[in-house]
N, C-alpha and C positions, 0 to 999 in steps of 0.2 A: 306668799304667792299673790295674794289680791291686791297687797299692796305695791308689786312691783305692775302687778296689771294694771293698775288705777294709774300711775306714773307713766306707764305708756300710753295710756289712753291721754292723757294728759298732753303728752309733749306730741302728740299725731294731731289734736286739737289746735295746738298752738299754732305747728307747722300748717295745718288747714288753714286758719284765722292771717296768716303772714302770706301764703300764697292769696287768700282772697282780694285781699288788701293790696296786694301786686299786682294785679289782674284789674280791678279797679283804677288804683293809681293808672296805669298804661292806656286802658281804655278811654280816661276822663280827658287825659292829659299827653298820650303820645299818639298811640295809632291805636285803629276801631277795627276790626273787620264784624261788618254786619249785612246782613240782607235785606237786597232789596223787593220789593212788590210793586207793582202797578203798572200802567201803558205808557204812564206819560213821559219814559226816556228810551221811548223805540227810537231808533232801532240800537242806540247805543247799549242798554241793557234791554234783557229780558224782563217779561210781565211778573216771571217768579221767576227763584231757583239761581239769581245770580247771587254770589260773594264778593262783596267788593273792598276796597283797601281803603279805607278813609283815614286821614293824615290831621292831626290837630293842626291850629292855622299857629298856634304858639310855638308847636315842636318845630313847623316848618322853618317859622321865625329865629328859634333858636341856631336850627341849623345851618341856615344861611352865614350866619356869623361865624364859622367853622372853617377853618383852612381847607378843609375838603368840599368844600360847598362847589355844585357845577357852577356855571357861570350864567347859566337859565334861573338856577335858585337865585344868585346872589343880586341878581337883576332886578328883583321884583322886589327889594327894599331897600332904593335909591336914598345916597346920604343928604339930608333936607337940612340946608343952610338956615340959620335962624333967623336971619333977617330977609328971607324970603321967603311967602304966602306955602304953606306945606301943602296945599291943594291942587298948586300948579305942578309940582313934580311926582309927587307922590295923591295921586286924584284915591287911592286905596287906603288910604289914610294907618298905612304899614300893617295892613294885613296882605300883602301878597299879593292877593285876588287879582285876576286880567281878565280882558273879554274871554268867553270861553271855554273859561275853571269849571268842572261838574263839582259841585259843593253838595255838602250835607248842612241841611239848616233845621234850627225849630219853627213849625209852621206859626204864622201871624193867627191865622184860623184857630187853630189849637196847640196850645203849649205843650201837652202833654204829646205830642207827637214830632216827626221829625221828616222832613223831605228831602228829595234830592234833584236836585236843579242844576242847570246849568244860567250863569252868570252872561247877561244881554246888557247891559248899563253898570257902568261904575258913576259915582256923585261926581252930576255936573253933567254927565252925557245927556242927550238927548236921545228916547227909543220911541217907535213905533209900539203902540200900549196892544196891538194886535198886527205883525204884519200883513197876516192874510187877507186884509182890507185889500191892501196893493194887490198882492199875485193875484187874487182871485179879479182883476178888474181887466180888461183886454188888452194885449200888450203892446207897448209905444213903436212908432216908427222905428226902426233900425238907427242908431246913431240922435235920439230927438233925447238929448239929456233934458231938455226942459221938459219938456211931456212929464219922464220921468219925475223930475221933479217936483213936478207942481201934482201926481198921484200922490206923492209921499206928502207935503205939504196939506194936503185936504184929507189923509188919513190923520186921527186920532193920536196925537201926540203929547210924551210929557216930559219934562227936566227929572232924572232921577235927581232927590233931595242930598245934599252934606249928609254923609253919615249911613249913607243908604246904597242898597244894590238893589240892578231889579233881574228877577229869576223867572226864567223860562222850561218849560219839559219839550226838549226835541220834539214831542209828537205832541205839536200845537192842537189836536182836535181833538185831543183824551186827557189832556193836563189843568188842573187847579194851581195856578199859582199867580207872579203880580199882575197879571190881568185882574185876576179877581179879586187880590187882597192889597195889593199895592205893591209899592216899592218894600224893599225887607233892610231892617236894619241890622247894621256889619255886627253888632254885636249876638244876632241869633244864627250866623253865619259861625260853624262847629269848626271847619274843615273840609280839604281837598279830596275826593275821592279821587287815587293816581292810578288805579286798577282794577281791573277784574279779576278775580282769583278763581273762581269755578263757577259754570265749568271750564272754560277755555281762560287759560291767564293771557290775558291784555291789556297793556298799559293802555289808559284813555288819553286820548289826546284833543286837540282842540281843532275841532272839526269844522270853526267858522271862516267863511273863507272872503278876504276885503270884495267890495263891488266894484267894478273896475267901470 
């Protein structure tokens, strides 16, 4: 009897040990659902209490290459000729990433932690390191592009670097991120977060809109 109990104990063990390790595996390397904290993606998530769906940038990768792949996936890792500059077509350097993506990153500030931003520059763009310099300055003539222009011009600008994103929180005036730590490199870039799962399930979408 103790011995057939020790041999169930045993293989309940095993099975425990094989789901952890699946659970891990998928986490590390497919999809995350984790929650998020803090202001700095009002109004797209909540301060607490949201679930969201985060997508490795790998599995995305994988999947694109899939006969089933939409045609929005399979878009965002253009085939790069070799004898032409992979920067000019592929400025993502085949992580997917587009103006827009709400990502999950490891913070430059601290390793040991992890944030969620959304994507204002890909390498080689040029961003405003603070928009609000502009809005907040009086606004130009109706039709006076140059005005405009020349506000953007005299606010604080920089080249995001080769190799690098730069990461913004929708709610510019509760947010830490490459304002204060810089541009972030693609490699601490985890993955897409493609939804909200609770409370309300919402696909997130890319809510930046061209200036016309």
């Amino acid at each position: 009897m103790a011995l057939r109990a020790l041999k169930g104990a045993g293989r309940l063990a095993a099975y425990t040990v094989q789901v952890v390790c699946l659970v891990h595996l998928v986490n590390q390397h497919i999809v995350e659902i984790r929650a998020c904290k803090g202001a700095s993606m009002l109004p797209t998530l909540a301060p607490s209490g949201d679930l969201v769906l985060h997508v490795r940038l790998s599995f995305l990768r994988f999947l694109a290459g899939t006969p089933f792949a939409s045609d929005e996936l399979a878009s965002r890792y253009p085939r790069v000729n070799k004898n032409l500059p992979s920067a000019k077509i592929d400025p993502a350097a085949g992580t997917g990433l587009k103006i827009g993506d709400v990502v999950v990153a490891v913070s430059p500030a601290d390793p040991t932690r992890t944030v969620c931003k959304r994507v204002l520059g890909l390498p080689g763009d040029t961003v405003l390191v603070d928009p609000r310099d502009v809005l907040h300055e009086p606004p130009a003539a109706p039709g006076s592009i140059a005005a405009v222009l020349a506000r953007m011009h005299s606010a604080r600008a920089i080249i995001v670097p080769k190799g690098h994103v730069w990461l913004a929180g929708d709610n510019l005036a509760n947010s830490t991120d490459s304002r204060h730590y810089g541009a972030v490199p693609l490699a601490l870039v985890k993955g897409r977060v493609l939804a909200r799962l609770y409370p309300h399930m919402q696909w997130l979408r890319n809510n930046l809109n061209p200036v016309s």
